[in-house]
C-alpha positions as semicolon CSV with decimal commas, in nm:
position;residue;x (nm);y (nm);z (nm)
1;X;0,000;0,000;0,000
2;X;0,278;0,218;0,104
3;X;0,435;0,221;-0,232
4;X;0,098;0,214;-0,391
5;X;0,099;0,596;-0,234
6;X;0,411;0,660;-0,304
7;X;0,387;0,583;-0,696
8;X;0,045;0,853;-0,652
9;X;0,268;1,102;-0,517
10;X;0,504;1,098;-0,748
11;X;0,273;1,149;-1,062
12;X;0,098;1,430;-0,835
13;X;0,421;1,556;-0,846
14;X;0,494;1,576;-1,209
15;X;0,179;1,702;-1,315
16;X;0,204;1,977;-1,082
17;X;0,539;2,049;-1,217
18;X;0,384;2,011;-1,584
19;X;0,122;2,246;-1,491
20;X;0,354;2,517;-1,415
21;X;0,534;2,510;-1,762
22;X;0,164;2,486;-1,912
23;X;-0,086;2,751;-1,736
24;X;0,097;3,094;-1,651
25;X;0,118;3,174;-1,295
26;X;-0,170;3,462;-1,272
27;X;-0,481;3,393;-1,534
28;X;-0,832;3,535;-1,524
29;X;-1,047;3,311;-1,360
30;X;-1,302;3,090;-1,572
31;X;-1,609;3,277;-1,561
32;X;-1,796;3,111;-1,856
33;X;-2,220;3,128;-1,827
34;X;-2,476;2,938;-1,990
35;X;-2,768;3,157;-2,177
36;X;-2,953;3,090;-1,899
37;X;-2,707;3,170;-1,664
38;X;-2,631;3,484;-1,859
39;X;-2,980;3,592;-1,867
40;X;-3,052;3,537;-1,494
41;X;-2,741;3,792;-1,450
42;X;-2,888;4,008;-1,725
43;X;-3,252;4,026;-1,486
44;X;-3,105;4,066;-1,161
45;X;-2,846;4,348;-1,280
46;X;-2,994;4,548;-1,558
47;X;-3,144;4,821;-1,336
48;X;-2,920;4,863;-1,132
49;X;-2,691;5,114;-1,300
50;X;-2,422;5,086;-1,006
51;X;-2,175;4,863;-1,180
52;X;-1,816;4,915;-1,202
53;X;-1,555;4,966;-1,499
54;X;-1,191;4,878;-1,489
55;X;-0,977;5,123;-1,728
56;X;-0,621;5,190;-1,796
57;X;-0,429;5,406;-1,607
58;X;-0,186;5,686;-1,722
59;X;0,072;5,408;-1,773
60;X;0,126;5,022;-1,639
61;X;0,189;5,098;-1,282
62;X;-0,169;5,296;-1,240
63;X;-0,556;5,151;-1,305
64;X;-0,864;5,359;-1,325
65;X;-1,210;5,245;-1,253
66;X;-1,574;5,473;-1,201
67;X;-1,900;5,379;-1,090
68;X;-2,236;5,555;-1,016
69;X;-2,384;5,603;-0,698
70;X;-2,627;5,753;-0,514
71;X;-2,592;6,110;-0,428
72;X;-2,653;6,064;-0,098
73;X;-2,385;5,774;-0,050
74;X;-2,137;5,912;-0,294
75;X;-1,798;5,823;-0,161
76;X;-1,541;5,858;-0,423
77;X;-1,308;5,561;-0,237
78;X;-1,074;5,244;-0,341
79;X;-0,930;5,018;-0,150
80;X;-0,623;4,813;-0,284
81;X;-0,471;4,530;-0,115
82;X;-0,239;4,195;-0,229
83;X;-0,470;4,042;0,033
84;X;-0,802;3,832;0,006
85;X;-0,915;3,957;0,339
86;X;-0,819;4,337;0,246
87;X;-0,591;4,384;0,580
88;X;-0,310;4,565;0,444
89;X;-0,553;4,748;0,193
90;X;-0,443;5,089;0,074
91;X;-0,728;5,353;0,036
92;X;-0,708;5,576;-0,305
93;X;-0,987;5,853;-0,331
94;X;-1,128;6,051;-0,628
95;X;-1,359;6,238;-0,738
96;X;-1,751;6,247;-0,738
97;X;-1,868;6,449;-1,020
98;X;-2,256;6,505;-1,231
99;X;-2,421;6,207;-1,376
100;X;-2,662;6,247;-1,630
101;X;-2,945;6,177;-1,382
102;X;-3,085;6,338;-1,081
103;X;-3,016;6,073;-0,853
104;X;-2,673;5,999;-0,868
105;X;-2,312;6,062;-0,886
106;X;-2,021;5,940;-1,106
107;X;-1,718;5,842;-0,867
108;X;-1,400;5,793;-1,017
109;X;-1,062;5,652;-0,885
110;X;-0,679;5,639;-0,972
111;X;-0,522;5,367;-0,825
112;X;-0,123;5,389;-0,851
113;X;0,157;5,188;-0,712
114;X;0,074;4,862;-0,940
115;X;0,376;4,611;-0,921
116;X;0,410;4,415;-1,239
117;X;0,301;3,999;-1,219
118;X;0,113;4,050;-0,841
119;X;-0,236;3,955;-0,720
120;X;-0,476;4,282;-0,597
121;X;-0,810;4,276;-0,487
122;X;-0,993;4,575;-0,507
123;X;-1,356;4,715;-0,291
124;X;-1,487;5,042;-0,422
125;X;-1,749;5,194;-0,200
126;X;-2,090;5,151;-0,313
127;X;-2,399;5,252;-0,242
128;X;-2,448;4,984;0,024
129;X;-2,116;5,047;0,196
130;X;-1,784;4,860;0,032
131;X;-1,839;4,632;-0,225
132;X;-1,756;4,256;-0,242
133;X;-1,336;4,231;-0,345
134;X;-1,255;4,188;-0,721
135;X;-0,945;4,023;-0,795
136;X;-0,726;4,198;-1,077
137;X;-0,422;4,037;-1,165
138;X;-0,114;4,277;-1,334
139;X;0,130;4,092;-1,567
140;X;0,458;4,149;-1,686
141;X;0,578;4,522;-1,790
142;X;0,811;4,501;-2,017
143;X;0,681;4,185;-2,236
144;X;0,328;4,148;-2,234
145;X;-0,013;4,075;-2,471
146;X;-0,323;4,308;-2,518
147;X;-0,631;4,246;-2,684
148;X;-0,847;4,411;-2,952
149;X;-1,203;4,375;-2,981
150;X;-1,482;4,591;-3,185
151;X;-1,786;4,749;-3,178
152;X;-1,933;4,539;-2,943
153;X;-2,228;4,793;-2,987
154;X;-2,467;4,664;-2,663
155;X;-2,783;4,740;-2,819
156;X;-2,724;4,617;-3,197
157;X;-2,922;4,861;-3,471
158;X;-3,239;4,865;-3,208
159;X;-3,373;5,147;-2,973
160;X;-3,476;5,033;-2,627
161;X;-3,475;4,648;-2,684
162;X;-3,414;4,439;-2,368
163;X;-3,408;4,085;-2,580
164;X;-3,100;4,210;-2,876
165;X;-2,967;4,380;-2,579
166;X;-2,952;4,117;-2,372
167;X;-2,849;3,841;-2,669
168;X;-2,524;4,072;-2,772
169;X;-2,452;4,095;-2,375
170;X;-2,446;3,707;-2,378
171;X;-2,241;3,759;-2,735
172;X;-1,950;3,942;-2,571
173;X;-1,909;3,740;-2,178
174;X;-1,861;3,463;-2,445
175;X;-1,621;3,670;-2,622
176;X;-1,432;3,750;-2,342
177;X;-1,418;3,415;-2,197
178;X;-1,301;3,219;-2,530
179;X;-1,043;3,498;-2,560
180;X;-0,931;3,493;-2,168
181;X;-0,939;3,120;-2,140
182;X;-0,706;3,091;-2,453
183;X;-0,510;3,390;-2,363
184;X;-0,509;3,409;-1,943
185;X;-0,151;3,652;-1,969
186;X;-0,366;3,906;-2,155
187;X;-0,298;4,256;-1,993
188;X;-0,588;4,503;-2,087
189;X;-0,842;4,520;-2,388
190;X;-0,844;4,814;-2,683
191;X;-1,192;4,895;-2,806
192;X;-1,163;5,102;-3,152
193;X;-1,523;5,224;-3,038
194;X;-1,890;5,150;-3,069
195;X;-1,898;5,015;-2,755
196;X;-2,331;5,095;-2,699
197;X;-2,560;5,106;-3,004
198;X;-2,784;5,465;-2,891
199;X;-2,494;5,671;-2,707
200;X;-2,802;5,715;-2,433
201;X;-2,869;5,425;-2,208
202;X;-2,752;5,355;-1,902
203;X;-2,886;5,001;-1,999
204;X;-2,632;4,966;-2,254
205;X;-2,305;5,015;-2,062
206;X;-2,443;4,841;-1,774
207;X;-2,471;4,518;-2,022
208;X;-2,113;4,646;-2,134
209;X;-2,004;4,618;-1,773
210;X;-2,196;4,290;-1,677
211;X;-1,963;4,038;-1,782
212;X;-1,742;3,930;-1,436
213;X;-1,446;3,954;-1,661
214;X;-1,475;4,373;-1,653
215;X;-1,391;4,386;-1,333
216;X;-1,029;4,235;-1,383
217;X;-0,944;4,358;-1,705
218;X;-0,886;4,696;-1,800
219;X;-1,030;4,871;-2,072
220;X;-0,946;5,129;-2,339
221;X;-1,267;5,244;-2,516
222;X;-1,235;5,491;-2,810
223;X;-1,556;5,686;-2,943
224;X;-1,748;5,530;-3,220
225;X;-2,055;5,697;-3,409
226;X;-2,304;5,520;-3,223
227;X;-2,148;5,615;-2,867
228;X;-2,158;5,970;-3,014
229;X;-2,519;5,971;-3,031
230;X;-2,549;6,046;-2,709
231;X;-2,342;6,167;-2,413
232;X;-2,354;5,836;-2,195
233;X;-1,953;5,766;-2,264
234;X;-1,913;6,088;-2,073
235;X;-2,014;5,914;-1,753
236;X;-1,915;5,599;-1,778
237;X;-1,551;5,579;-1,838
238;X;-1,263;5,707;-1,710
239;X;-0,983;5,745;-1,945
240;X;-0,659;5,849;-1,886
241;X;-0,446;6,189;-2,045
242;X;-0,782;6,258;-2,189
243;X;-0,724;6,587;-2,441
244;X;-1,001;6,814;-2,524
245;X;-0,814;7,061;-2,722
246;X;-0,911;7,404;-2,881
247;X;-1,163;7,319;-3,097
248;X;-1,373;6,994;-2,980
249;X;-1,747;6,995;-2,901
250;X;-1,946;6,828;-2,690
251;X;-1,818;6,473;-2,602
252;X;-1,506;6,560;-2,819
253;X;-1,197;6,422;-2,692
254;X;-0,876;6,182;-2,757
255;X;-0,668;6,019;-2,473
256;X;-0,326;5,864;-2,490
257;X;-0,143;5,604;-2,211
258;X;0,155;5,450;-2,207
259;X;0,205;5,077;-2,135
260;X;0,574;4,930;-2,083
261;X;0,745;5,016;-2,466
262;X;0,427;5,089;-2,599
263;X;0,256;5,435;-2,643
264;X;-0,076;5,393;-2,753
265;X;-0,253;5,700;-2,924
266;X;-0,644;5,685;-2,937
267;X;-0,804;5,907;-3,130
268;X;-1,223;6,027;-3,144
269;X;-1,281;6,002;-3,546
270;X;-1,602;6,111;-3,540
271;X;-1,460;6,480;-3,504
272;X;-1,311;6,652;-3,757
273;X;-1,080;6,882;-3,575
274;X;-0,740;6,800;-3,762
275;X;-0,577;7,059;-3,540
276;X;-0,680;6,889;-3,244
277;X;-0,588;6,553;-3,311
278;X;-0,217;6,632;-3,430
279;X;-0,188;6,866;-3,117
280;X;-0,286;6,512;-2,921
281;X;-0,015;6,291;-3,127
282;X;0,239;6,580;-3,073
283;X;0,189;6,571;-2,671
284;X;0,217;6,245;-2,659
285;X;0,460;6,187;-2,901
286;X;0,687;6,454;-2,663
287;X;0,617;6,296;-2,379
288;X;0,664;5,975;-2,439
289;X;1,027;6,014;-2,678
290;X;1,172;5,667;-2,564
291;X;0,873;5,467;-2,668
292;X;1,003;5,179;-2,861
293;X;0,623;5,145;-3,059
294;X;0,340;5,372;-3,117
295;X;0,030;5,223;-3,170
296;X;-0,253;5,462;-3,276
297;X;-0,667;5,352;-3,218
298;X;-0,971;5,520;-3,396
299;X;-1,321;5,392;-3,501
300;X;-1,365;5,470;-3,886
301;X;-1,194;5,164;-4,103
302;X;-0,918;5,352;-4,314
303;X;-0,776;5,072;-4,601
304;X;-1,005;4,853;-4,439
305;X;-1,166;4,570;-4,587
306;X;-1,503;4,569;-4,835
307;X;-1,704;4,865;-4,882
308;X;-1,528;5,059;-4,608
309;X;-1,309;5,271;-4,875
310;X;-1,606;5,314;-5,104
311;X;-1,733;5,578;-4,796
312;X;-1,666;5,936;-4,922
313;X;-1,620;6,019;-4,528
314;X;-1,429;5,693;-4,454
315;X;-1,179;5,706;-4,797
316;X;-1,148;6,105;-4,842
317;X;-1,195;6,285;-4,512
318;X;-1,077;6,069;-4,227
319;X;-0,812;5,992;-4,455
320;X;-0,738;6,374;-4,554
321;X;-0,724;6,452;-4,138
322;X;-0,548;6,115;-3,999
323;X;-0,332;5,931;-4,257
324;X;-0,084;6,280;-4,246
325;X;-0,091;6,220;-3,844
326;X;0,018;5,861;-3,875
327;X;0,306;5,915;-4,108
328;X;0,394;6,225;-3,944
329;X;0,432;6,105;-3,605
330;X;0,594;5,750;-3,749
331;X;0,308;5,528;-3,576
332;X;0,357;5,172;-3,616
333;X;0,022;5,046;-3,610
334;X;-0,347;5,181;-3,647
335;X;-0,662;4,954;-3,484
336;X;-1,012;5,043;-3,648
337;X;-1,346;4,898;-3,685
338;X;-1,662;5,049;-3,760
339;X;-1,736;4,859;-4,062
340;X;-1,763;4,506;-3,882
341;X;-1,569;4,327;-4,151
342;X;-1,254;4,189;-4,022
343;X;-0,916;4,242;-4,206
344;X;-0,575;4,359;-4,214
345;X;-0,364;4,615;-4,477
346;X;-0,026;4,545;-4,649
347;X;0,216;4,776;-4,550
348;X;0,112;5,174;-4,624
349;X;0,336;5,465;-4,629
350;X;0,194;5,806;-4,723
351;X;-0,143;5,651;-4,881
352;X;0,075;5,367;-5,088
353;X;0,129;5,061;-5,086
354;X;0,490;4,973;-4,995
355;X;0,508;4,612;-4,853
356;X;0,320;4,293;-4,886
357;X;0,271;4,203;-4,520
358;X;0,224;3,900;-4,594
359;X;-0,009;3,671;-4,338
360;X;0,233;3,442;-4,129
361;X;0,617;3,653;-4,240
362;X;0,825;3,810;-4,013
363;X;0,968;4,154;-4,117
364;X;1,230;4,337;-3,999
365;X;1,240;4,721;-4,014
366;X;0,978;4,779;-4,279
367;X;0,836;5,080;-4,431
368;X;0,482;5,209;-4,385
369;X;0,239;5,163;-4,132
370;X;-0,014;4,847;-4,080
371;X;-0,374;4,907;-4,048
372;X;-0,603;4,671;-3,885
373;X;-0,944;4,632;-3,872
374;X;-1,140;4,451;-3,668
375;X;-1,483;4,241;-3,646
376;X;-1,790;4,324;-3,449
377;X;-1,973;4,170;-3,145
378;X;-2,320;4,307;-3,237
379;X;-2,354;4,138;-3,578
380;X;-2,061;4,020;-3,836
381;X;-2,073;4,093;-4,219
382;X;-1,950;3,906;-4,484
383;X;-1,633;4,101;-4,650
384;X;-1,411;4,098;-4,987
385;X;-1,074;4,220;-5,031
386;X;-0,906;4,515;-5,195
387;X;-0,609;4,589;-5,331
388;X;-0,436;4,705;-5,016
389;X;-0,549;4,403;-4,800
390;X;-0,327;4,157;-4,702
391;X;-0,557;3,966;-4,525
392;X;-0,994;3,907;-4,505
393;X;-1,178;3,715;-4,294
394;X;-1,484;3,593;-4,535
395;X;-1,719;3,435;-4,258
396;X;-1,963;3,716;-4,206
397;X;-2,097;3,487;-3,888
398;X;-1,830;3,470;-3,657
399;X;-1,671;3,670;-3,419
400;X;-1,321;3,761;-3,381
401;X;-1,048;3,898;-3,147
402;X;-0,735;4,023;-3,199
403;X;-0,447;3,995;-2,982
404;X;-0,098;4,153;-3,022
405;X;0,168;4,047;-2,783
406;X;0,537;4,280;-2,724
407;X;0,826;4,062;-2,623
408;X;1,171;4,293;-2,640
409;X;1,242;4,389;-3,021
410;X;0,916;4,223;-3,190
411;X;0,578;4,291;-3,178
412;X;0,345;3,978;-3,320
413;X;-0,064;4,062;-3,442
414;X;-0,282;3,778;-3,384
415;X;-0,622;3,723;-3,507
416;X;-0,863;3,456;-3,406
417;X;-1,204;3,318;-3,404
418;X;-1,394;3,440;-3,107
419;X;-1,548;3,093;-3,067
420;X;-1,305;2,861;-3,108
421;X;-0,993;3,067;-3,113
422;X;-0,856;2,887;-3,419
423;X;-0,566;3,139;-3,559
424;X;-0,687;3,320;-3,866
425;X;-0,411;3,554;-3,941
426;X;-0,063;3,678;-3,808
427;X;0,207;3,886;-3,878
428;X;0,486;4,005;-3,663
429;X;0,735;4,281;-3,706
430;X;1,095;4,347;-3,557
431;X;1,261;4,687;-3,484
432;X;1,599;4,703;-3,443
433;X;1,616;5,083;-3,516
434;X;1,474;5,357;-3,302
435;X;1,096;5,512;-3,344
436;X;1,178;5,862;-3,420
437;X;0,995;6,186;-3,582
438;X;1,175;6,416;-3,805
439;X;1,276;6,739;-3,644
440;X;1,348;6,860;-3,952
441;X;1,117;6,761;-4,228
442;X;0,803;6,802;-3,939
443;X;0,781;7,167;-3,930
444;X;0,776;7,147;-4,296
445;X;0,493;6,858;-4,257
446;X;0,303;7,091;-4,082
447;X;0,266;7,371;-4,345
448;X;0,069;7,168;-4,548
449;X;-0,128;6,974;-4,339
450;X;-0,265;7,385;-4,244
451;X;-0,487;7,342;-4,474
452;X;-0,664;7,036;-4,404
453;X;-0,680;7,170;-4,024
454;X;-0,822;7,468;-4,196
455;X;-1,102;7,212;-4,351
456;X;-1,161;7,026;-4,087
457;X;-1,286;7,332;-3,904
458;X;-1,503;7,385;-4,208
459;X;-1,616;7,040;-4,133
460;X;-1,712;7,073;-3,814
461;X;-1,949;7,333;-3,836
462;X;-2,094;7,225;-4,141
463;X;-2,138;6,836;-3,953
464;X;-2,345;7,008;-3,635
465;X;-2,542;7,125;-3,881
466;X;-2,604;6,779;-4,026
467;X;-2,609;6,644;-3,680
468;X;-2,886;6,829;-3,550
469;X;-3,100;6,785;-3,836
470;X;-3,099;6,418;-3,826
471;X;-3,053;6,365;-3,452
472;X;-2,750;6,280;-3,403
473;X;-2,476;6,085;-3,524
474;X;-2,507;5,788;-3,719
């Protein structure tokens, strides 16, 4: 019997030390829901418009998060602790600012300090007193993987629609738990925007928010044209280095954060304001001179896939304010959606083709700038390529993530099925030379590009125009 135990230990043994080459050591925890699971959470949570978001911070070491609470019980408060049991918990406090209701508050929190690879748990004062502890798990600095999803759009093409609500709620937990079962080291998701369908509804982003997963990864949400509609993104996120500049209007605004080499540059493309937006790449850009890669995030799909180019506002204006921006301010990469059609661009360098980029190659040092654009949560659409695609993804019923992973000179882009995770397309691309900006030919850049600031200006005020007459973005 003795050795009977003995022989058990020893294979205990081994697949414990198997398990720790196989799962890494800190992983979201599995968090996957039936329908009926999900719409039992859906019921018991919908009105209660108290739920939290989990954002970047300023850079890795800091994490944002906001909620809403009642006025009366508004206590803008974190506490942060490597502890289950909070005892050595650390207390943060905000600020409590106007919600767009009578009744409450939105509370919002820096939290700074965060060591890389550690365990946190996390109460934010509710309502009801503190809140139950959320676990939120950092991972490395300095090599790391982030995610990109798209226009999850809560909501779909409906107004006020609790069922296609609901159904694209249940759409994205099992989004985010395909992805973050497949990919437990990921560090924090990128939304290119459309992240509610009517811009209004506090029923929306509380769907957004219901997945348990929010709560231990952070987000970074751009503006789409649907969150534009209304001013709801205004209260329920809490971005970091958000810029509102000279010229932007109403919920206006671009943000930029820095994570390990990476500085990531996300931009609102439903405005116009050309002078804005290079004013954001240029503080940024100045702040942030050592960053090895610049990654740059906006909604509308420039050189995406199918009909995307065929837009007059997609494939002349947005082009005419942001493609000058990219190649001015050398960005690596650019992350879109808005057309839900999934695909990636060869290699593009001052509105040309310059590179193949071809799916599965490794390139070192190329010219021109990669554009990717991604899928939708809300529905899929069935796509074609053009001439400045290097990769489609034809299956207009599927859902797909993106994830793109940093690991010392190379940066690899990763796109899979959001059901099954199968790899659809990849590409990865080593720098051995500095990411720099011209002193010298920028200033000349800049003359120029004047005129389209001029334009955009023009734009603008022609746009509200447009805007009011219809309602509101679309």
């Amino acid at each position: 019997m003795k050795k009977v135990f003995k022989f058990i230990s020893v294979i205990l043994s081994v697949l414990f030390a198997l398990q720790a080459f196989i799962v890494p050591g800190f992983a979201f925890d599995s968090m996957s829901l039936t329908e009926e699971q999900w719409q039992s959470r859906y019921d018991s949570l919908i009105e209660s418009n108290t739920l939290p978001l989990l954002c970047v911070g300023a850079d890795e070491t800091q994490l944002n998060i906001t909620w809403h609470t009642d006025k009366n019980a508004a206590y803008p408060e974190v506490k942060l602790s490597k502890k289950s049991d909070m005892s050595d918990a650390v207390t943060f406090k905000g600020e409590a600012v106007e919600s767009e209701n009578d009744y409450q508050l939105v509370c919002r929190v820096t939290m700074t300090g965060i060591e890389e690879n550690t365990t946190y748990f996390y109460q934010y004062h509710s309502g009801n007193g503190w809140s139950k502890a959320a676990k939120y798990e950092s991972k490395s600095f300095d090599s790391y993987k982030m995610m990109v999803v798209g226009d999850v759009q809560i909501g779909g093409q409906s107004t006020d629609n609790p069922d296609e609500q609901s159904r694209i709620g249940y759409v994205w937990q099992s989004l985010l738990d395909e992805a973050l079962t497949k990919n437990p080291d990921i560090s924090f998701l990128l939304s290119p925007g459309d992240n509610t369908s009517t811009g209004k509804s506090a029923d929306e982003w509380q769907t957004f928010m219901m997945p348990t997963y929010a709560q231990s990864l952070p987000m970074a949400l751009a503006i789409g044209n649907h969150d534009k509609k209304g001013m709801a993104y205004n209260y329920y996120t809490n971005m970091p280095n958000e810029y509102y500049g000279e010229y932007f209007e109403g919920l206006d605004r671009d943000f930029w954060f820095r994570y390990g080499d990476v500085l990531y540059l996300v931009f609102d493309a439903t405005s116009g304001s050309a002078a804005d937006h290079r004013a954001m790449a240029e503080e940024a850009v100045n702040a942030n001179p050592d960053a090895k890669w610049r990654i740059a995030a906006m909604h509308q799909a420039l050189y995406g896939a199918g009909y995307s180019m065929l837009d007059s506002e997609t494939g002349i204006l947005l082009n005419g304010v942001f493609q000058p921006i990219f190649d001015m301010y050398d960005i690596d990469l650019v992350l879109t959606g808005h057309s839900h059609l999934q695909g990636r661009s060869k290699f593009i360098k001052n509105g040309l083709v310059v590179g193949a980029a071809k799916s599965g190659k490794t390139y070192t040092n190329p010219e021109g700038i990669i554009y990717l654009n991604s899928n939708a949560c809300c529905d899929t659409s069935k796509t074609w390529g053009m001439p400045h695609c290097a990769y489609t993804f034809k299956d207009g019923d599927t859902t797909t993530y993106t994830t793109i992973e940093f690991d010392g000179d190379s940066m690899a882009v990763k796109t899979f099925r959001g059901d099954n995770s199968e790899l659809l397309d990849s590409i990865t691309i080593v720098k051995t030379k500095e990411n720099t900006v011209d002193d010298f030919l920028l200033p000349l850049k800049k003359i120029p590009y004047a005129i389209v600031e001029f334009l955009g200006l023009a734009y603008m005020r022609i746009d509200a125009v447009v805007v009011k007459i219809r309602g509101g973005h679309f």
